[in-house]
C-alpha positions as CSV (number, residue, x, y, z in Angstrom):
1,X,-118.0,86.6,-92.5
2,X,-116.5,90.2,-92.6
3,X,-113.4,91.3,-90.3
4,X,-115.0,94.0,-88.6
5,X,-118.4,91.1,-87.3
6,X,-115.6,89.3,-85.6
7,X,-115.5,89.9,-81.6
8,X,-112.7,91.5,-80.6
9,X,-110.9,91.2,-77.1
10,X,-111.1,94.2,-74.8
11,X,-109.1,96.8,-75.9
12,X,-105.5,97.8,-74.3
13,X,-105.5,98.4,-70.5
14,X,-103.7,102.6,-70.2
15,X,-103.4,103.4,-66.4
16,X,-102.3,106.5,-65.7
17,X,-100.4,107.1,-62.6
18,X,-100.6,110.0,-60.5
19,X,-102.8,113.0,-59.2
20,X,-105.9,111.8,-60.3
21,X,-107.6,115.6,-60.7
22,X,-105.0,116.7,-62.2
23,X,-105.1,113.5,-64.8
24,X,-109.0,113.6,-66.0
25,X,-108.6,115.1,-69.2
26,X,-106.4,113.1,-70.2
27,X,-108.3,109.8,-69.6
28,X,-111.1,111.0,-71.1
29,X,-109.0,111.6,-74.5
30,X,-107.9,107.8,-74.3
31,X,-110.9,106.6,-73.6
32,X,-112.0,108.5,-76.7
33,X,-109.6,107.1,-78.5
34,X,-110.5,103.4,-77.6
35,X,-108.4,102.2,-75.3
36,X,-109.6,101.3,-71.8
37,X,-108.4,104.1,-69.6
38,X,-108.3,103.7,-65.7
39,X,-106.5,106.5,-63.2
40,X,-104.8,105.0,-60.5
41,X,-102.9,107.4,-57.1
42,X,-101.7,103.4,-56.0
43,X,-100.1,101.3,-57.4
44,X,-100.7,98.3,-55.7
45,X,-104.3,99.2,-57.5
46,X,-102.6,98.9,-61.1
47,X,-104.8,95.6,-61.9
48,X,-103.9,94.2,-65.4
49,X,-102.4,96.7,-67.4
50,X,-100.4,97.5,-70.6
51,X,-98.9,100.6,-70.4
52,X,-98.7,103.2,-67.5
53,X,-98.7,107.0,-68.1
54,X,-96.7,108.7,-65.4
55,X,-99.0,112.0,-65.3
56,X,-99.0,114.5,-62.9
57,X,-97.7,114.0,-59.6
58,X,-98.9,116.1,-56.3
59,X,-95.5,116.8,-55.2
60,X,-91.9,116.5,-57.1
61,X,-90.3,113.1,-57.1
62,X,-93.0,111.5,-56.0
63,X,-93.8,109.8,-59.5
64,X,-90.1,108.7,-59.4
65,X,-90.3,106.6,-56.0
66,X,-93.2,105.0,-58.0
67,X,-91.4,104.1,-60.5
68,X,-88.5,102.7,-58.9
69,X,-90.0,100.2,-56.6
70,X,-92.8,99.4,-59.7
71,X,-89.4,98.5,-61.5
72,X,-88.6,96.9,-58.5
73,X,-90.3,93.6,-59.6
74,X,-92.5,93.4,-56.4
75,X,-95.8,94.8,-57.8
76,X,-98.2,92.8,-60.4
77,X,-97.7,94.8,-64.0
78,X,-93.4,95.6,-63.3
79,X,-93.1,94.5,-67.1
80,X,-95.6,97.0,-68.4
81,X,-93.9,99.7,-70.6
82,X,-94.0,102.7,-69.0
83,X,-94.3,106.8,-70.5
84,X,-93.6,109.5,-68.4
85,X,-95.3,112.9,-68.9
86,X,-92.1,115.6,-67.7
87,X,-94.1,118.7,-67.4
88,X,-91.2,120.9,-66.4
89,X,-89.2,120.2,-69.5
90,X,-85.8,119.8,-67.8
91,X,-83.7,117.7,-69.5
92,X,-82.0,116.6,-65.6
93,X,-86.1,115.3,-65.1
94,X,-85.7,113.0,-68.2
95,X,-82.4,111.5,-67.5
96,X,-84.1,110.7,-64.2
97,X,-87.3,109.1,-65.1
98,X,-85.2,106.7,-67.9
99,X,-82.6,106.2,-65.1
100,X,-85.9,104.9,-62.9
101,X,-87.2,102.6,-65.8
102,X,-89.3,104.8,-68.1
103,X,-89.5,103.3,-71.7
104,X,-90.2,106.9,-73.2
105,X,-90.6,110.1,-71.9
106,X,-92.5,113.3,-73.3
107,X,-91.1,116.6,-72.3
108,X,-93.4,119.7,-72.1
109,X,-94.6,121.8,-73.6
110,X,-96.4,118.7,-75.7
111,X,-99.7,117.9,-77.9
112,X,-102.3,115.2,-77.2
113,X,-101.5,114.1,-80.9
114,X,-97.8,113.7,-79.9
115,X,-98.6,111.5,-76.3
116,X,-101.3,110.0,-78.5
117,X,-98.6,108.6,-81.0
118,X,-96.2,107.7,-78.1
119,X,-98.9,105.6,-76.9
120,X,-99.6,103.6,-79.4
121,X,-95.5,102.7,-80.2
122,X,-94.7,101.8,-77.3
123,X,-97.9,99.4,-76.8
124,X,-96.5,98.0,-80.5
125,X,-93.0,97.7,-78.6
126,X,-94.6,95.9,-76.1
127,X,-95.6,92.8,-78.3
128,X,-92.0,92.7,-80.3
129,X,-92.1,92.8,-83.6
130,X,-95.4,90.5,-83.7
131,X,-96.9,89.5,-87.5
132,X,-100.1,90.9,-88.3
133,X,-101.5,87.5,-88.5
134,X,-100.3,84.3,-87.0
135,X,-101.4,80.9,-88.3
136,X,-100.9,77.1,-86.9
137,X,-103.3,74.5,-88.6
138,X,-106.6,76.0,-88.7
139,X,-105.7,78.5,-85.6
140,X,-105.6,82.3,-87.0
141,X,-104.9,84.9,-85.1
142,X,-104.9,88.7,-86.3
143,X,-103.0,90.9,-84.3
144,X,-103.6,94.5,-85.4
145,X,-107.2,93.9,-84.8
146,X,-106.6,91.5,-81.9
147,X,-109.2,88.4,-83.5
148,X,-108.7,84.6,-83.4
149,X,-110.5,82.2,-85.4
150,X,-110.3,78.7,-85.1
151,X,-111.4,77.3,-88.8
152,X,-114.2,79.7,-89.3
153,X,-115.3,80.2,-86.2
154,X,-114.8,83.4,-83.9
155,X,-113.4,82.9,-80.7
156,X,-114.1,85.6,-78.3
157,X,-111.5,86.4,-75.4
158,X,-111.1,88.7,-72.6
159,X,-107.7,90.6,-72.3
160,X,-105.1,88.2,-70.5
161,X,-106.5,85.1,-72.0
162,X,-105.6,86.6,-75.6
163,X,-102.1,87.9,-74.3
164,X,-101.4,84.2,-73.2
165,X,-102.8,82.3,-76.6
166,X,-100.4,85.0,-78.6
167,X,-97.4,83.9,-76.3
168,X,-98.0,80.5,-76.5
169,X,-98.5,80.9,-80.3
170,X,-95.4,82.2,-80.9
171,X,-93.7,78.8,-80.3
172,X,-97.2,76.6,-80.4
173,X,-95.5,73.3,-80.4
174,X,-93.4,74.3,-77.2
175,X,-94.1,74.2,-73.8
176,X,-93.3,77.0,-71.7
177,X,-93.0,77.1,-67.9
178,X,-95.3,78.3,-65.3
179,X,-92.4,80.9,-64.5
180,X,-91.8,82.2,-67.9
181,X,-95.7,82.7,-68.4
182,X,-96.0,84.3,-64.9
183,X,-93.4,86.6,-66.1
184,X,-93.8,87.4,-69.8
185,X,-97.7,87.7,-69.7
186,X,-98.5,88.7,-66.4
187,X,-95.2,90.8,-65.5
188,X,-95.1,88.4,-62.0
189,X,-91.8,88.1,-60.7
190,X,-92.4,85.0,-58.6
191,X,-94.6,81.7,-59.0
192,X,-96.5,83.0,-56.5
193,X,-99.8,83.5,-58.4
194,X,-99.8,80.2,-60.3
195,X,-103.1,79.7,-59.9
196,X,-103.5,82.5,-62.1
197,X,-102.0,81.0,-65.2
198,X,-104.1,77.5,-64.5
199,X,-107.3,79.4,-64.2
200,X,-106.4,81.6,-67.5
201,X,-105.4,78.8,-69.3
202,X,-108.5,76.6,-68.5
203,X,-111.1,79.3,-69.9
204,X,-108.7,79.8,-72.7
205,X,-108.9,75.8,-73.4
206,X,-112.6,75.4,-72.9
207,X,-113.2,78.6,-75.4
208,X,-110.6,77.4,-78.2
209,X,-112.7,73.6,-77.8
210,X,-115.8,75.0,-78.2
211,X,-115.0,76.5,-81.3
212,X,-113.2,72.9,-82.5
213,X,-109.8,73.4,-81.2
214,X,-110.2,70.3,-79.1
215,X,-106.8,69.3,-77.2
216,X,-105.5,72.9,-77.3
217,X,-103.2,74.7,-74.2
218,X,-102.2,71.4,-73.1
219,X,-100.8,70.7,-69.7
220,X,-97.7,68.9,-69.1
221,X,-97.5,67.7,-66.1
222,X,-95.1,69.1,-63.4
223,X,-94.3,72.0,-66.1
224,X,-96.3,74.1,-67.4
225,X,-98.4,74.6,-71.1
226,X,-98.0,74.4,-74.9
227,X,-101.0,75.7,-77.3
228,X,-100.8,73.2,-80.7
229,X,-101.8,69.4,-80.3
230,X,-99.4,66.8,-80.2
231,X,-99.7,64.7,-83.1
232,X,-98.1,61.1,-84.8
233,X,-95.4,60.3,-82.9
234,X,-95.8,62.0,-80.0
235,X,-99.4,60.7,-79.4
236,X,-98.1,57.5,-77.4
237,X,-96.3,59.8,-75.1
238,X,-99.0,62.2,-75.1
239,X,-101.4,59.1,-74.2
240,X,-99.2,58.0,-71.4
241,X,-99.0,61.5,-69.8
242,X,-102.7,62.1,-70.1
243,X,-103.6,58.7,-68.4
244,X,-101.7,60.4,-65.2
245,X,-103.9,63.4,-65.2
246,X,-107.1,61.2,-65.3
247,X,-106.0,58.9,-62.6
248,X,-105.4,61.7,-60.4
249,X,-109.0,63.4,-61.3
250,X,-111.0,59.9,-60.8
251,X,-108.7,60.0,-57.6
252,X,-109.4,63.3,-56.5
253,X,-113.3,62.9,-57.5
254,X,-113.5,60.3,-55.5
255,X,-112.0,61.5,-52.7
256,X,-114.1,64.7,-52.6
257,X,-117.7,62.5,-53.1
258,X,-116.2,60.3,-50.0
259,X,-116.1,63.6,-47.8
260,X,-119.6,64.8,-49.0
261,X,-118.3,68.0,-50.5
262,X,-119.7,69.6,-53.4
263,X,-117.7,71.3,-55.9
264,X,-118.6,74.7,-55.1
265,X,-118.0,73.9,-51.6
266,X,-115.0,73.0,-52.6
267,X,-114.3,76.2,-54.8
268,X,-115.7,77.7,-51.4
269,X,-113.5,76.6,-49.2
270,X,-110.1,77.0,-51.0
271,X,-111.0,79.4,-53.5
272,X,-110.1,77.3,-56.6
273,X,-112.6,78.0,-59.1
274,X,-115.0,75.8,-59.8
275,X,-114.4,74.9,-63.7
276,X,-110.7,74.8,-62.7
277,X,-112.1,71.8,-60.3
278,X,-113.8,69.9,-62.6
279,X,-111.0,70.4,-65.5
280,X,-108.8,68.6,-62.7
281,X,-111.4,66.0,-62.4
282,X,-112.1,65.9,-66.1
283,X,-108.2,64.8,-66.7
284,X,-107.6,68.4,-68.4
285,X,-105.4,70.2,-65.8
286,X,-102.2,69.9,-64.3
287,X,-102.5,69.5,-60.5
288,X,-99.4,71.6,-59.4
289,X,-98.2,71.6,-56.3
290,X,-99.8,74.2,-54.6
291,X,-103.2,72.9,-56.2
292,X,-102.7,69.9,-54.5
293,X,-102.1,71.2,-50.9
294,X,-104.7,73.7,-51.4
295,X,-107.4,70.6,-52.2
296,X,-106.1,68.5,-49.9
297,X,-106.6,71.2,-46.8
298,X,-109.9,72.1,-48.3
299,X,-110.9,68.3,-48.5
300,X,-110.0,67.4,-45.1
301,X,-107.0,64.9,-46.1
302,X,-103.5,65.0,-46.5
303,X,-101.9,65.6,-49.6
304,X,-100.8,61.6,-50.6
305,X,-104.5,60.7,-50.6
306,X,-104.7,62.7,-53.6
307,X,-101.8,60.6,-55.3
308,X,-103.0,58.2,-57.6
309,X,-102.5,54.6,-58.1
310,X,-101.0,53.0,-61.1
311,X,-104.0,50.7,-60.4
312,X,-106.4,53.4,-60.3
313,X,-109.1,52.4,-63.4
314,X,-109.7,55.5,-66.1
315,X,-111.9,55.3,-68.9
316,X,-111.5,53.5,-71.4
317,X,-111.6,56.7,-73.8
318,X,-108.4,58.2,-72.7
């Protein structure tokens, strides 16, 4: 199998940030250029994103307000780098944009070529000083082309599910927080959207274990996730912890056939989605706590009738 017949994840996400007629062209040449080029005038309409272009603005210091409260940490993509276009080439309108939380800023008069080059550092920046290819076991990831293979088989992902395997592979045997995920590959300030890093991190699962990676992005419970396997002497604990997330999911499946509720009705009614339901029931995922109240109201019963037994029988597999 040659490099280049490998799928690739979607390419970087470049919003660029201002008047959106004045900014056209300038998409256009990203997008020519490969990179997946959106023009935003709000940002609460940033979606996931990489890097932002400041670009032209309809009125002076407008693009700076933006900037501030983006740095601000209350908007989804605050950690994305950030290049501002200064179009009046004042060296007073630089200081300001890096004062506001600009990463790099290109003064005018300038060249695509130039912006074209800046782009491109800073979205190397934004990954550290990442390998060109990362290996654990038979897990191979190559960054500059952005491909994982799990033995010799290609494993296709979509954007955020590829930025969350290459954090978790930078310390594969470690497990790593909700928090710190929410925050390092999502640029979320709060746990607020947990959901989001158990619904990522289920499709990332099921994909690595169809292509053999069985036991991958494990979930530990009450914490948050580690990508490698646990192996020798860490099965027995391993064992022991999995045993509580089955009990729960024979539990919660149990619970949720007594009510008469299917699991899209479930999805449905609490807006879980569905493969995330059936991981839970499967014994695969983590019920945190906001999962649990959020089941619980959708099934009709308070939250300790989700609570398992030590009694509670799981198969014998586990």
């Amino acid at each position: 199998m040659q490099l280049e017949d490998i799928p690739r994840v979607v390419p970087p996400a470049v919003v660029i940030y201002g008047q959106e007629s004045e900014n056209e062209a300038l998409a256009d040449e990203l997008a020519l250029d490969g990179f997946d080029t959106r023009l935003v005038s709000d940002l609460a309409m940033l979606g996931e994103v990489d890097l932002i272009v400041f670009g032209r603005a309809s009125k002076r210091g407008a693009g700076l307000g933006a900037l501030r409260a983006l740095r601000g940490g209350g908007l989804a993509g605050s950690g994305a780098r950030v290049l501002w276009m200064s179009t009046s080439g004042d060296a007073t309108d630089t200081l300001r944009a890096f004062e506001a939380g600009a990463d790099d800023v290109i003064r005018a008069p300038f060249v695509y070529a130039e912006l074209l080059a800046r782009v491109r550092a800073l979205l190397r920046r934004s990954t550290g000083e990442t390998p060109p290819v990362i290996r654990h076991e038979a897990l191979t990831i190559h960054t500059a082309t952005r491909t994982v293979i799990y033995g010799s088989t290609p494993v296709e992902l979509r954007r955020r599910e590829y930025a969350l395997l290459l954090f978790l592979a930078s310390e594969p045997t470690r497990v790593f927080s909700r928090a710190e995920l929410l925050q390092k590959v999502w640029g979320y300030p709060t746990q607020d959207a947990s959901r989001t890093v158990e619904s990522h991190a289920s499709r990332l699962r099921r994909k690595l274990a169809e292509a053999g990676a069985v036991g991958w992005v494990r979930s530990t419970w009450g914490v948050g996730y580690r990508l490698a396997p646990e192996h020798n002497h860490q099965q027995e604990e391993s064992m022991d912890e999995q045993a509580q997330l089955v009990r729960f999911g024979v539990t919660f499946r149990q619970v949720r056939e007594s009510r008469q509720i299917s699991v899209a009705d479930l999805a449905a009614r609490t807006g879980i989605d569905q493969h995330q339901i059936s991981d839970l029931e499967a014994g695969r995922l983590d019920p945190t706590f906001g999962l649990l109240i959020a089941l619980a109201d959708g099934a009709g019963v308070p939250p300790s009738a989700l609570i398992p037994s030590p009694r509670t029988e799981i198969p014998s597999a586990v």
